[in-house]
C-alpha positions as CSV (number, residue, x, y, z in Angstrom):
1,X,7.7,10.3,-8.2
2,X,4.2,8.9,-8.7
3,X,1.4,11.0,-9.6
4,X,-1.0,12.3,-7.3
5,X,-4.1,11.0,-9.3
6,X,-2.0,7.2,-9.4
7,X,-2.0,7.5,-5.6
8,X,-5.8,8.1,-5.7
9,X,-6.4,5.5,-7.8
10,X,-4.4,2.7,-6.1
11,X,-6.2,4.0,-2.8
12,X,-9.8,3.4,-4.5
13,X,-8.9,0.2,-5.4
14,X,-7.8,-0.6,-2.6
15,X,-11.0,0.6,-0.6
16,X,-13.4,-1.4,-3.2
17,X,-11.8,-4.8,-1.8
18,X,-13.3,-4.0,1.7
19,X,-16.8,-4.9,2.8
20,X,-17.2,-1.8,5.2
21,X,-17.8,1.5,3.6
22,X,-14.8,3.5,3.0
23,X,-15.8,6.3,5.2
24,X,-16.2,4.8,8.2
25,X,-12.6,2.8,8.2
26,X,-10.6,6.2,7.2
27,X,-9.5,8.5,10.1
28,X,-11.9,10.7,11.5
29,X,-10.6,13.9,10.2
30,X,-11.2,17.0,8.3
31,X,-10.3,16.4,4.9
32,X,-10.0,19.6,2.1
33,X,-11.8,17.1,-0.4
34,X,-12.3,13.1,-0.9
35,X,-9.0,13.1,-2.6
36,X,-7.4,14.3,0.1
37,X,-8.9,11.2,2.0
38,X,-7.6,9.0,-0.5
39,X,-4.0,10.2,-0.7
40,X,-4.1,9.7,3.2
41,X,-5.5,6.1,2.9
42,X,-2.3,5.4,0.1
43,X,0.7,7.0,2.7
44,X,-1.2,4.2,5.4
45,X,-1.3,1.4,2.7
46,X,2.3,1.8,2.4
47,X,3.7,1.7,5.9
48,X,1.8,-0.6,6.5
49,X,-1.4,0.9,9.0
50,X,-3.7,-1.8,6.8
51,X,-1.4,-4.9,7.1
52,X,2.1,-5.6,5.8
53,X,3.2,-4.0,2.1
54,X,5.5,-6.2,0.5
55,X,7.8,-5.3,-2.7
56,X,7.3,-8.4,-4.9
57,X,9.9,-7.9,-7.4
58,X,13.0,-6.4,-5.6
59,X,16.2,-7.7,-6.5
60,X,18.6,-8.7,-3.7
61,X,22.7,-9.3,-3.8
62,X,23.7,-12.6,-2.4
63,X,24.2,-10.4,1.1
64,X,20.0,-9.8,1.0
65,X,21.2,-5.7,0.0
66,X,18.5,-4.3,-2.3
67,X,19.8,-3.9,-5.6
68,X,16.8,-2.8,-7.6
69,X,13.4,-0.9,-5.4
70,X,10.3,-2.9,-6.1
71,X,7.7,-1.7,-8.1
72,X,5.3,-4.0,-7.5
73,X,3.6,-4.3,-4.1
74,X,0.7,-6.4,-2.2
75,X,-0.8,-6.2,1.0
76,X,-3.4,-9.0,2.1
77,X,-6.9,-7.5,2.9
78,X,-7.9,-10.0,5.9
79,X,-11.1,-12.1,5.4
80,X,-13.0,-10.3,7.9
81,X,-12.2,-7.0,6.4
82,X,-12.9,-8.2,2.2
83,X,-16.5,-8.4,0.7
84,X,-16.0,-12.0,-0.2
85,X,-15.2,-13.2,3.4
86,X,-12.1,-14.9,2.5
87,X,-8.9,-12.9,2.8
88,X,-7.3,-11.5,-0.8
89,X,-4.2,-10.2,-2.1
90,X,-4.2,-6.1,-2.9
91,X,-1.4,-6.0,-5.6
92,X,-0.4,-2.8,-7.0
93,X,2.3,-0.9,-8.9
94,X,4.1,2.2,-8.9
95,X,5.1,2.6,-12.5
96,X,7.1,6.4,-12.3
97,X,10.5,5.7,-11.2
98,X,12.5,5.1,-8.6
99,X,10.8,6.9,-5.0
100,X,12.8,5.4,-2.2
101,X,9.6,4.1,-1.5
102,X,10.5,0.7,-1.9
103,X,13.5,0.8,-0.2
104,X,11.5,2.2,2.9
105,X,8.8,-1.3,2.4
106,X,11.9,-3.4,2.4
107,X,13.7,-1.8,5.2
108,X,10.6,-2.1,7.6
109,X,9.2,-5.7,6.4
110,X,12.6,-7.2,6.3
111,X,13.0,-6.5,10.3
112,X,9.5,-6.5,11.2
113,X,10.2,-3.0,12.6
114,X,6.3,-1.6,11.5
């Protein structure tokens, strides 16, 4: 399962691609603490509320059945969202085992059912 504080940090990451400040694109909501905000903006980045999450490096049979969950992902931050005014490629990776949470990307990008 990956960590609280990896989720954070992929979130931050994440939000330091993005020319507007990070409070004013996150939900409107009452958040316990900023971590709290993060954690939200990670469960987003990976169904896909920011653009399409890809898993980069799953392994498919020769019938396209996932054989081995991705553990790296990217999502493309659109040029009119990015500080450099050119779109870019988030990529990041879930290092801590196997969370279904690939299988759930792969699932949803492969049929475009978002």
């Amino acid at each position: 399962m990956t960590s609280d504080s990896q989720k954070i940090e992929i979130a931050k990451n994440f939000a330091e691609l993005h020319e507007t400040p990070f409070a004013l694109w996150t939900p409107d909501e009452a958040y316990v603490s900023d971590d709290d905000r993060y954690l939200a903006v990670f469960e987003n980045l990976i169904i896909g509320v920011y653009g399409d999450c890809y898993g980069v490096n799953a392994e498919y049979d020769e019938d396209g059945n996932l054989i081995n969950e991705a553990t790296e992902f990217e999502v493309e931050v659109d040029r009119f969202a990015s500080k450099g005014d050119r779109s870019e490629i988030f990529c990041f990776e879930i290092t801590s085992g196997s969370t279904g949470i690939g299988q759930f990307i792969e699932d949803h990008g492969k049929y475009g059912d978002w």
